[in-house]
C-alpha positions as CSV (number, residue, x, y, z in Angstrom):
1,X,98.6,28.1,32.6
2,X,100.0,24.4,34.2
3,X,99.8,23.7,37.4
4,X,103.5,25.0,38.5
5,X,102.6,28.4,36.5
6,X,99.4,28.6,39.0
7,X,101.8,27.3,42.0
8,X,104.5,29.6,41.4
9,X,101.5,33.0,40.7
10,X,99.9,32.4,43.8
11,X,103.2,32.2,46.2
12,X,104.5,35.2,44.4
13,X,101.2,37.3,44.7
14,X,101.3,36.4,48.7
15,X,104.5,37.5,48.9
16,X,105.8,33.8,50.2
17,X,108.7,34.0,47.2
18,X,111.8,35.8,47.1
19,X,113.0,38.2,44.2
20,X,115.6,35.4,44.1
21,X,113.5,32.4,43.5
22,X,111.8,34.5,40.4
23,X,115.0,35.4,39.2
24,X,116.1,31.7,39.0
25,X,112.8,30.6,37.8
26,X,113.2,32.9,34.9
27,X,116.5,32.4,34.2
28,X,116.0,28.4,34.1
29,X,113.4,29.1,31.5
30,X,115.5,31.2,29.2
31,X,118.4,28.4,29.8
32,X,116.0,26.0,28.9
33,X,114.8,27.6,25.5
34,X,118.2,28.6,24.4
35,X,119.8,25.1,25.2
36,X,116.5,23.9,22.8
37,X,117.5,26.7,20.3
38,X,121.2,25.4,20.6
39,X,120.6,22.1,19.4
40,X,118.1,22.6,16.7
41,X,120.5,25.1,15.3
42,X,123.8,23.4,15.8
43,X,122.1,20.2,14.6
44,X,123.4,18.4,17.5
45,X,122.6,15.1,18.8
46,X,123.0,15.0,22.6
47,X,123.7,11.5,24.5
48,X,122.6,13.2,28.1
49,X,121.9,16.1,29.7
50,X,124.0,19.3,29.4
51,X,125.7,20.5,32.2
52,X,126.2,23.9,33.3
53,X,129.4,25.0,33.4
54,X,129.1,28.9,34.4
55,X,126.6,31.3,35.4
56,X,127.5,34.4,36.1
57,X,125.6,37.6,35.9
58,X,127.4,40.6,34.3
59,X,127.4,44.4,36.0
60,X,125.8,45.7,33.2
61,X,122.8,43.0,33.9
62,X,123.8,40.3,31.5
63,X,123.6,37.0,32.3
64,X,126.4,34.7,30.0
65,X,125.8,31.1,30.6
66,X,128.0,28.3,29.7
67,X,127.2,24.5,29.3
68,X,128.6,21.3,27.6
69,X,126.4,19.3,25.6
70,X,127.6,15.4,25.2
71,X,126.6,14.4,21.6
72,X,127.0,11.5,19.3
73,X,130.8,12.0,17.5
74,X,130.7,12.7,14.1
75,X,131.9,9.9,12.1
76,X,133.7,9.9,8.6
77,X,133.8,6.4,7.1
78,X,137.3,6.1,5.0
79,X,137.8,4.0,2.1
80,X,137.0,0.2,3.3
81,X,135.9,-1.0,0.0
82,X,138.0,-3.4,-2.0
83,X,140.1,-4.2,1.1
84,X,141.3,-7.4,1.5
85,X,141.5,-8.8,4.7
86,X,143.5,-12.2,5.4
87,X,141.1,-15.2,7.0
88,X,141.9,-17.0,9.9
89,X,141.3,-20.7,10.2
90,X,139.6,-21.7,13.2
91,X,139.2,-25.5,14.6
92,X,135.7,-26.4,16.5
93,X,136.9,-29.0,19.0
């Protein structure tokens, strides 16, 4: 157990943290594993962090989560051999 596992045990077992704050706490470390899952899976290549787009817990006691991931665009080189490309000449002065 780290140190904010221990933190966040003890406050809970005196009764200094809210049903709230658990609810959060848990639901940033499902966020967390499923943005890891998301990127391993989708092979993606992110630039920055995600941001979170919507949360929103569901009557039925669902939570759907949405966030944007910035990644490196995927680039498709065309055909650039054999081109012929015109010189310029250039004076030093």
């Amino acid at each position: 157990m780290d140190l904010d596992q221990d933190m966040f045990l003890q406050k809970f077992l005196n009764k200094k943290i809210s049903k709230k704050e658990i609810e959060g706490e848990i639901l940033n470390h499902i966020i967390s594993e499923e943005y890891q899952k998301a990127v391993v899976e989708n092979e993606l290549r992110p630039i920055a962090d995600p941001r979170l787009e919507k949360n929103m817990k569901n009557k039925e006691g669902t939570v759907e989560v949405v966030f944007v991931i910035p990644v490196l665009p995927a680039i498709t080189l065309g055909e650039y051999k054999g081109v012929e490309v015109e010189k310029e000449k250039f004076r030093y002065y």
